[in-house]
C-alpha positions in Angstrom: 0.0 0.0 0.0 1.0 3.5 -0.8 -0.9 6.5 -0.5 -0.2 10.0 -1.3 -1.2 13.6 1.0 -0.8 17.2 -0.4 -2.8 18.4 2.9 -3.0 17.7 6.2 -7.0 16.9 5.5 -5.5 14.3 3.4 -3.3 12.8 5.6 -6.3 13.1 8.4 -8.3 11.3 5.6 -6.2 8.6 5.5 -6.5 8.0 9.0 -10.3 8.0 9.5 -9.9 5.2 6.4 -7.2 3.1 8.1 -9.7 3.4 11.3 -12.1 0.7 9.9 -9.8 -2.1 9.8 -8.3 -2.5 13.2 -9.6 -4.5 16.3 -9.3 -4.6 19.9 -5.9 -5.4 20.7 -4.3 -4.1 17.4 -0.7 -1.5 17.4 0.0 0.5 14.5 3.6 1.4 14.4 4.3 5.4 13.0 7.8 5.6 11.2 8.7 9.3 9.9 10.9 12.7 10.6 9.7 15.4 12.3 6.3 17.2 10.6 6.0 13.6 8.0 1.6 13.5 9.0 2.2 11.1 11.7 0.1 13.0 14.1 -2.5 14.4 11.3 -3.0 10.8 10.6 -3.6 9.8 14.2 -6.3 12.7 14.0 -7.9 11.4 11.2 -7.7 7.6 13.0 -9.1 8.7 16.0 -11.9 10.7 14.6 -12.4 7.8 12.7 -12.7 5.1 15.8 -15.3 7.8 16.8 -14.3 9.7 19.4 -14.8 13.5 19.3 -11.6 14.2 21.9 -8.9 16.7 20.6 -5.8 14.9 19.4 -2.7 16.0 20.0 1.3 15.5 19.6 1.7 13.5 22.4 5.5 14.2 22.0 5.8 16.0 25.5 3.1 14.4 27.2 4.6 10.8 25.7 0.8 9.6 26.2 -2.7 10.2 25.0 -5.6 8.3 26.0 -9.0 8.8 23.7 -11.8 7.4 24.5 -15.8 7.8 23.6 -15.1 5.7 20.1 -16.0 2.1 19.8 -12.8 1.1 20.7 -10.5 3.4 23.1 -7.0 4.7 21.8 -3.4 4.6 23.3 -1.2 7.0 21.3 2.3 6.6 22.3 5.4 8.8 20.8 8.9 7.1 21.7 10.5 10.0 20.3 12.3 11.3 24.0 11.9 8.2 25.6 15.5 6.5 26.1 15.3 3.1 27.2 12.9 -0.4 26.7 12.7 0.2 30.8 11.6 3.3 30.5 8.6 2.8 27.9 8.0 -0.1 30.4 7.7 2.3 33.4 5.2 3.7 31.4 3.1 0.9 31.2 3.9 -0.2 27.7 2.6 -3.7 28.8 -0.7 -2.8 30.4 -1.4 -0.8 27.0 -0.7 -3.6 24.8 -2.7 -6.1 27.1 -6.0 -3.5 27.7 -8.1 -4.2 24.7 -8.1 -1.1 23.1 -5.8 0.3 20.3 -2.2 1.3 20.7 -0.7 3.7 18.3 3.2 4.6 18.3 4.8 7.2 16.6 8.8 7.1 16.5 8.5 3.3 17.1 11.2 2.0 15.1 13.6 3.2 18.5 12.0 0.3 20.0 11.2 -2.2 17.4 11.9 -5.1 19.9 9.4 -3.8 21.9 6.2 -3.9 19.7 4.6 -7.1 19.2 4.5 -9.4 16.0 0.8 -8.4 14.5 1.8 -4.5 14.6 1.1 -2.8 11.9 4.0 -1.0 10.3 3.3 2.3 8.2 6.2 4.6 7.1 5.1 8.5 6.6 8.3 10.5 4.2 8.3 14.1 3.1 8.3 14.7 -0.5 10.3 17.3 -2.5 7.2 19.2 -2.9 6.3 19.3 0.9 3.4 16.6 0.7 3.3 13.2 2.1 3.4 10.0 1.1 2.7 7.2 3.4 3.7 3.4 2.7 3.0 -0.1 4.8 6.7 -1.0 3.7 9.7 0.7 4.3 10.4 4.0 1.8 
């Protein structure tokens, strides 16, 4: 799969989309720089799921929690977090095992950590500032 985004209601779009396929229990992995759509897509994701909750970088905060969709939503961003132990002490485990769905940008720092049925999606920049977003590596 590859799809292309020349907005950020694009990339959002392609979130809500992706948001019909996954189940309780499912991670999606976010691979990309700095401003690639990995949070627009998350928007579009969540709004998807149904819930109306304001998404946001969770970059600082290193956790979201959204709820009031069918399923609830775990978004995760490894980007300053430095060790397995540490994304542990966050209860990396307990979000994996609480039935909802777990999404986590920068996860390639921990790729050991994620289990075997996540879901992989790569987000690159493009010479012309939009997006394109692939299930294999770019």
């Amino acid at each position: 799969m590859q799809a292309h985004a020349a907005t950020v209601e694009e990339m959002e779009k392609l979130g809500r989309a992706a948001s019909a396929q996954p189940v309780a229990g499912s991670v999606i992995a976010l691979v990309g720089g700095l401003g690639a759509g990995k949070t627009h897509w998350t928007k579009g994701f969540v709004a998807g799921i149904g819930s109306t909750e304001e998404v946001t970088s969770p970059t600082f905060g290193l956790v979201h929690e959204y709820r009031g969709g069918r399923l609830p939503v775990v978004h995760m961003d490894f980007y300053r977090i430095d060790s397995p132990r540490e994304l542990i002490a966050l209860g990396w485990d307990e979000y994996l095992e609480s039935g909802g769905i777990v999404i986590a940008e920068w996860a390639d720092k921990f790729p050991e950590m994620l289990p075997a049925h996540t879901r992989w999606l790569w987000f690159r920049i493009e010479p012309d500032d939009s997006r394109t977003l692939c299930d294999v590596p770019a």
